[in-house]
KEMI-189589 format. One record per residue (C-alpha): y, z, x; residue number from 1. Coordinates in nm, 4 decimals. Example, Ala and Ser with C-alpha at 12.3 -4.5 7.8 and 13.67 -1.06 7.14 Angstrom:
// residues 2
       yy       zz       xx num
  -0.4500   0.7800   1.2300   1
  -0.1060   0.7140   1.3670   2
//
This chain:
// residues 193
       yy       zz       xx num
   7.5499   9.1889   9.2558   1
   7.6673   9.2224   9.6122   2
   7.9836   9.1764   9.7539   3
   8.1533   9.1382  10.1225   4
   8.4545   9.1599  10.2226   5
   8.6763   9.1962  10.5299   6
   8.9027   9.4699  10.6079   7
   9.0734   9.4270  10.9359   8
   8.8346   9.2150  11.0503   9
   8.5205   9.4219  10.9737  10
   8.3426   9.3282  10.7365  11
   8.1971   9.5435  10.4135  12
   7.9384   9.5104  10.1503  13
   7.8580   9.6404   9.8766  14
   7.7582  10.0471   9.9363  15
   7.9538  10.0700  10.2718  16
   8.1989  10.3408  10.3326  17
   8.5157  10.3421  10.4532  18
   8.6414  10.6261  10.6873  19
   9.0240  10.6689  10.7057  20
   9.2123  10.9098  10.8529  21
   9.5336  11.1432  10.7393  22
   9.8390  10.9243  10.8665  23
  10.0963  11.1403  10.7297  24
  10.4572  10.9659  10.6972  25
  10.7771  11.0997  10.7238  26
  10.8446  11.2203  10.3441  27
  10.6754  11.5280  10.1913  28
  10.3916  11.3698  10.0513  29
  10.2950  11.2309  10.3939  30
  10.3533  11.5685  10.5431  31
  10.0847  11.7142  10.3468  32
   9.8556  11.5006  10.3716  33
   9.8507  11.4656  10.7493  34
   9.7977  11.9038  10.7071  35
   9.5286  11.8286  10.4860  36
   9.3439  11.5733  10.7797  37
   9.4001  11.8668  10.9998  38
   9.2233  12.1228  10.7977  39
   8.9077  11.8843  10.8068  40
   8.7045  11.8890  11.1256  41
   8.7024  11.5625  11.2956  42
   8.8879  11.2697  11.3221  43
   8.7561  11.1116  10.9822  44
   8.9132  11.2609  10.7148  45
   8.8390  11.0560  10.3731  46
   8.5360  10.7963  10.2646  47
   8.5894  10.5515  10.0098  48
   8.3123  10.3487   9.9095  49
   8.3126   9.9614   9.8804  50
   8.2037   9.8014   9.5725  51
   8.3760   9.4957   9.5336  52
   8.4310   9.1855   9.3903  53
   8.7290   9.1212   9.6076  54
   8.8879   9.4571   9.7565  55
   8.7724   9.6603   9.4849  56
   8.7172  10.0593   9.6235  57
   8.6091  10.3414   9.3992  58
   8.7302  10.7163   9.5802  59
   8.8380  11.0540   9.4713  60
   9.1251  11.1861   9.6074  61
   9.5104  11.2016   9.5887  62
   9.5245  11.1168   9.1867  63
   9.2771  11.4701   9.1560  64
   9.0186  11.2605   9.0375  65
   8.7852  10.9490   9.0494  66
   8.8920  10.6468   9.0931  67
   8.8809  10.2571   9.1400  68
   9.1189  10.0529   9.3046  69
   9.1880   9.7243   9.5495  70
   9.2385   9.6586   9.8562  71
   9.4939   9.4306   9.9088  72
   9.5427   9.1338  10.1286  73
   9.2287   9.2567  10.3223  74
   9.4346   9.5150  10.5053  75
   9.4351   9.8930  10.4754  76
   9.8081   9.9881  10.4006  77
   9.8117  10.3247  10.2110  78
  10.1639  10.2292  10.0980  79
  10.0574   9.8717   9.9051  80
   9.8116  10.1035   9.7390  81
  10.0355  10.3526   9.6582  82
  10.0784  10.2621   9.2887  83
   9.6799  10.2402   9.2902  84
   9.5579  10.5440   9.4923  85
   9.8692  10.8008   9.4335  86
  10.0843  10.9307   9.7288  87
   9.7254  10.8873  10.0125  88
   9.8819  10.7788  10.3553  89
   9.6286  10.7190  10.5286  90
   9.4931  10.5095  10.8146  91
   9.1563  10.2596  10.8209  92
   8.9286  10.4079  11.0729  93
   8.6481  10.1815  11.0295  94
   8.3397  10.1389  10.8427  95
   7.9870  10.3816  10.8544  96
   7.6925  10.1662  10.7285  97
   7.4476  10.4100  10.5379  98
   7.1633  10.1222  10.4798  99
   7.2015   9.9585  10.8727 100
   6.8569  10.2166  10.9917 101
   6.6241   9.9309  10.9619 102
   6.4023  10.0948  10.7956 103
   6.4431   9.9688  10.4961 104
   6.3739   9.6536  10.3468 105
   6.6206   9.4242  10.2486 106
   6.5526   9.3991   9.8987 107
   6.5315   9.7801   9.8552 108
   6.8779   9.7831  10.0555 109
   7.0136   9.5467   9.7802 110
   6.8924   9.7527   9.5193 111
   7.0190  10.0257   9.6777 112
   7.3652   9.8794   9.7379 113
   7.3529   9.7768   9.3552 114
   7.2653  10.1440   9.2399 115
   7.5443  10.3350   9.4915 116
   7.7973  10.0742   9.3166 117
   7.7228  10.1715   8.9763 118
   7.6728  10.5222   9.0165 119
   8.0375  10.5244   9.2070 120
   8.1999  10.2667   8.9043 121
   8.0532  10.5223   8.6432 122
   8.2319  10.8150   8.7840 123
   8.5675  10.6375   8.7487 124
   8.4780  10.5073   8.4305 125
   8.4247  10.8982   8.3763 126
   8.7659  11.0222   8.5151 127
   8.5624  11.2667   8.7039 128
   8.8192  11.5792   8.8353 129
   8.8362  11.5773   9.1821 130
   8.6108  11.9013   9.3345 131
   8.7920  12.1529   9.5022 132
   8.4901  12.3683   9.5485 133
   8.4072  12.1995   9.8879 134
   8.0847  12.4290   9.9118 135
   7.9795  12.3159   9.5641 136
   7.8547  11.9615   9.6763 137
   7.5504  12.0041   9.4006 138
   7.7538  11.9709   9.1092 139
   7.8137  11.6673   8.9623 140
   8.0725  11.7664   8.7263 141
   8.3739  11.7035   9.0017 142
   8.3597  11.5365   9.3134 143
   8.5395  11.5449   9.6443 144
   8.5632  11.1983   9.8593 145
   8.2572  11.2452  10.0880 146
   8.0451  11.4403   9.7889 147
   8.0660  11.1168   9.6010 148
   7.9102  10.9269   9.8604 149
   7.6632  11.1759   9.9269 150
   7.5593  11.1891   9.5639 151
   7.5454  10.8135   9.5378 152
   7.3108  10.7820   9.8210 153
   7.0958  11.1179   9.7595 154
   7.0080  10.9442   9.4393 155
   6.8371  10.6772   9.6168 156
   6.6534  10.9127   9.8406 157
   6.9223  10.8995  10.0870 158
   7.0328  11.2267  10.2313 159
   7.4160  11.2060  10.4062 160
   7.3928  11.5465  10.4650 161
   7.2925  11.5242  10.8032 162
   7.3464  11.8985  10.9100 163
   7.5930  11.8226  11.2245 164
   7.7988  12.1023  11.0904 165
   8.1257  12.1315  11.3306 166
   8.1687  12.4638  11.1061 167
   7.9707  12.7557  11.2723 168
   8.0350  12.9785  10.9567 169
   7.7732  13.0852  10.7363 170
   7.7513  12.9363  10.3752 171
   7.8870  12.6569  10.4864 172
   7.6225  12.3920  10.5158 173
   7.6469  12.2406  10.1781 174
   7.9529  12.1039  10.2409 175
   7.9476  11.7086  10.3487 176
   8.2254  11.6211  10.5684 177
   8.3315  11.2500  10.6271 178
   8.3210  11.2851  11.0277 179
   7.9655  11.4268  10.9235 180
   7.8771  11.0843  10.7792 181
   8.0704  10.8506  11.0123 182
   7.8353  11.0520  11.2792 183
   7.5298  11.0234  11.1205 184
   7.5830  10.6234  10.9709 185
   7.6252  10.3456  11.2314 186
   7.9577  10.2624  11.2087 187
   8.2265  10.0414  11.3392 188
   8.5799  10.1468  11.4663 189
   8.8650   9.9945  11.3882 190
   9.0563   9.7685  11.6217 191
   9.3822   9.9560  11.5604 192
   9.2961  10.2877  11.5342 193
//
């Protein structure tokens, strides 16, 4: 089934990513996160991918693995989500749309949207480790944030590796980085950001 929702006045469905970036905070926690954002090129540091009902995200990240979670009250506060998500402060950037081309069909998009949600579900269900090997984005066996998206589209004949490396370093094109797929995806930025 397929879901919307509205985050901060954009509005999701089912499949659609959502690009935050590092916030930081003043405690420790926020502190390294906010290094972390600046270690990754771009201004989009994390995706989490929409799945609903309701606010209902699967991600990998700050709890070293896989993970579902909700949004709540349709606004992106890392700190309501705390509990949920594990010490993540960060900031709604907006919203990259993987299936908004136009070339393809709607009821192949739905399908599609159907398949990225399950395959993303499933990993949680999994408890798959979060993947530290950023130039390992074959593997399945442990994800990073933007991997996970990547995987759930390249499934469906969907490649998010768009090769708009920022990196000029050899070796390093395997790695999918979230500014790579806010790029590459229309998108819409936040009001706030």
């Amino acid at each position: 089934m397929i879901h919307a929702y509205e985050i901060e006045g954009l509005t999701v469905q089912t499949g659609d990513l959502i690009c935050t970036t590092d916030g930081g905070g003043d405690d420790i926690t926020g502190q390294f996160w906010r290094l972390i954002g600046k270690l990754i090129p771009g201004d989009v540091d994390h995706i989490v991918i929409y799945v609903g009902p309701g606010g209902r995200c699967v991600e990998a990240g700050a709890r070293g693995k896989v993970i579902s979670f909700d949004i709540i009250d349709n606004v992106w506060d890392a700190r309501k989500m705390r509990a949920q998500r594990g010490s993540f402060n960060d900031i709604f950037y907006g919203v990259a749309y993987p299936l908004r081309s136009g070339d393809i069909d709607t009821s192949r998009a739905m399908e599609i949207r159907e398949d990225v949600a399950s395959y993303c579900i499933k990993q949680a269900e999994l408890n798959k480790p979060y993947n530290l090997n950023f130039f390992n984005s074959s593997t399945e066996s442990a994800l990073y944030c933007s991997q996970l998206a990547y995987k759930a589209y390249l499934r469906n004949g969907i490649d998010l590796n768009f090769g708009a490396k920022v990196f000029q370093i050899p070796g390093t094109k395997s790695i999918i980085l979230p500014q790579e797929i806010w790029d590459g995806c229309r998108h819409e930025k936040a009001l706030k950001t």
